[in-house]
Backbone as CSV, one residue per row, in Angstrom:
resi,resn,N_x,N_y,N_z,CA_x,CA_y,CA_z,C_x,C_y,C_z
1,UNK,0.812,-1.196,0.000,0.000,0.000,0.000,0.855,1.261,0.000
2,UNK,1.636,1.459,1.033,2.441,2.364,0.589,4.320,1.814,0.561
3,UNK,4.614,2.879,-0.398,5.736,2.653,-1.086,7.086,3.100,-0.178
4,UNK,7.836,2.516,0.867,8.369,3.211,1.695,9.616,3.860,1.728
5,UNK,9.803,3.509,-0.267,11.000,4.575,-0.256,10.771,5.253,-1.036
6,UNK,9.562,6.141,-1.407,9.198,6.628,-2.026,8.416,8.099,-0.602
7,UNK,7.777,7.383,0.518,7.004,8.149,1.305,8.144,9.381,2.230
8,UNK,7.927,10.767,1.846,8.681,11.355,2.490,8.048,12.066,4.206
9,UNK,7.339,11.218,4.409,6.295,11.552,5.530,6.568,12.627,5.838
10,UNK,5.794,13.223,5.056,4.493,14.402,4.949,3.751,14.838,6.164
11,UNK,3.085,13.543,6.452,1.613,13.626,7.303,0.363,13.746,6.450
12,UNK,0.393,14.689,5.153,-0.962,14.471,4.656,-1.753,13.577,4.323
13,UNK,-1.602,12.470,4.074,-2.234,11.328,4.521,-2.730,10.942,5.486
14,UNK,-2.166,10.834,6.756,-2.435,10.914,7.914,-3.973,11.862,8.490
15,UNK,-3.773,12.976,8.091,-4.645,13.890,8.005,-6.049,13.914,7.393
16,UNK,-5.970,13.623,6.073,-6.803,13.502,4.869,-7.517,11.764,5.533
17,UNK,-7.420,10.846,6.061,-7.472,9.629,5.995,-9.047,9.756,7.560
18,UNK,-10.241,9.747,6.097,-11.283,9.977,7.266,-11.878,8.967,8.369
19,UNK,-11.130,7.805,7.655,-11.272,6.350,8.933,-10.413,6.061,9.796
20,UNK,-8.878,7.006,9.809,-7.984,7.285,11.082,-7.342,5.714,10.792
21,UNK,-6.540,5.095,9.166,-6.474,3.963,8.852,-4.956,4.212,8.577
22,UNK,-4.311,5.227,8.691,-2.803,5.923,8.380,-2.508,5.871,9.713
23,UNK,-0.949,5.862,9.915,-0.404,6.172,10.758,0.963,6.324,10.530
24,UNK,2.051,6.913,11.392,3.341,6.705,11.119,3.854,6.116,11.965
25,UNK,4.708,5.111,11.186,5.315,3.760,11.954,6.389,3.755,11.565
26,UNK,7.566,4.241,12.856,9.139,4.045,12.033,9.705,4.641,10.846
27,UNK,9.184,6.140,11.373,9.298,7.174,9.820,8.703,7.223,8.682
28,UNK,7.795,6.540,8.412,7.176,6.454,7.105,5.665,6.086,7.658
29,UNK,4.564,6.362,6.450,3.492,6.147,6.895,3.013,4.332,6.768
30,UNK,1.888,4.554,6.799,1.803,2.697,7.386,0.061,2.739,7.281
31,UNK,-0.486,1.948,6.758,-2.068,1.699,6.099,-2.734,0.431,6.712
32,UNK,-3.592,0.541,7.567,-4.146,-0.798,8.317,-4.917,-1.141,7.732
33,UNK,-4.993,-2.109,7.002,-5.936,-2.720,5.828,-7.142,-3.065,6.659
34,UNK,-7.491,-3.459,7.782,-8.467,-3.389,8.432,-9.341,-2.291,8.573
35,UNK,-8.654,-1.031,8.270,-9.394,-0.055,8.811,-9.486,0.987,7.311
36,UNK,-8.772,0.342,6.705,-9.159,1.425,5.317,-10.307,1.056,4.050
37,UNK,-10.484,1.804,4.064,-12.243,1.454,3.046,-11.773,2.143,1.537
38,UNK,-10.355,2.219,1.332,-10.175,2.551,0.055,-10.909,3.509,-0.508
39,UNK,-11.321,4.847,-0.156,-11.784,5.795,-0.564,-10.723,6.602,-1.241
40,UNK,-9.673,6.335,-1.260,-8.385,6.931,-2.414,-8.118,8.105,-1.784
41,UNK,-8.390,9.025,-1.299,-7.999,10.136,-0.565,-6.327,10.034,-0.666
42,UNK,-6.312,9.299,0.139,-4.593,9.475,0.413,-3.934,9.424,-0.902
43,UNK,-4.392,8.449,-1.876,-3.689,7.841,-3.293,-3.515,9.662,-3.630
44,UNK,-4.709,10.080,-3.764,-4.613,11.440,-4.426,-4.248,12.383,-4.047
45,UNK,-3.516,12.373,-2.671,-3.223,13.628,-1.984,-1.696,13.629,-2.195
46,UNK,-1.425,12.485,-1.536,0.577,12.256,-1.388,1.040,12.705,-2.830
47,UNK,2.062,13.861,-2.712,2.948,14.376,-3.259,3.545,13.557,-3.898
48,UNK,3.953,12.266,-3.630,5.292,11.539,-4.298,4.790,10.426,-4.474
49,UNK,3.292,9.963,-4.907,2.842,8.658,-5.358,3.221,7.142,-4.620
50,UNK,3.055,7.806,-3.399,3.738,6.677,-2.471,2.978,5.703,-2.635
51,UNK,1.605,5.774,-2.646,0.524,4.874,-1.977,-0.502,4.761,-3.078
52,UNK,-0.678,3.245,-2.868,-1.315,2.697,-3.806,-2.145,1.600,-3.607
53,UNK,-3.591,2.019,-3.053,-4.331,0.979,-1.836,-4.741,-0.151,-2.696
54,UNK,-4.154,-0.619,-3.886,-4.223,-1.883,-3.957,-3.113,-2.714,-4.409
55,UNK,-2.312,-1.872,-3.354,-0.887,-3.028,-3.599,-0.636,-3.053,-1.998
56,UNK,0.399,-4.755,-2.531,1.043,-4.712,-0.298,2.381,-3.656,-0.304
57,UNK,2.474,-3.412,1.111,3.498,-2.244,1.609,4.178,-3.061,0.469
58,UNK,5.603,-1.981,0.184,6.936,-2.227,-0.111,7.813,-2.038,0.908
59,UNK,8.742,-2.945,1.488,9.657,-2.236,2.410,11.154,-1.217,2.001
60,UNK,11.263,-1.048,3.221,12.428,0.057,2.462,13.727,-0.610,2.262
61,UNK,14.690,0.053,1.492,15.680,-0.829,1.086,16.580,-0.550,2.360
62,UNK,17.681,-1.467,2.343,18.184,-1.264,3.522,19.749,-0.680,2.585
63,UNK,20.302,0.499,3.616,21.319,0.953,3.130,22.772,0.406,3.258
């Protein structure tokens, strides 16, 4: 769902996300598939195309 090297946590997602289904977890945002009803909000808000509620997280690469 979201792309975590792509997410420059923002927060607007977080914000915009009217079922409180965002959160930030370990610097980057984080999507509880339980609690999101896919209303795209976030898809369309994030700046950097992080998130994409019908894919699984990506993790981040390790440096």
């Amino acid at each position: 769902m979201v792309d975590r090297n792509k997410c420059i946590t923002c927060g607007g997602c977080v914000n915009i996300c009217p079922v409180g289904a965002i959160s930030i977890v370990n610097g980057k945002a984080q999507i509880d598939p339980k609690k999101c009803v896919k209303c795209g909000g976030c898809m369309n808000f994030c700046p950097m195309q992080a998130i994409d509620i019908y894919k699984e997280e990506t993790p981040s690469k390790k440096k």
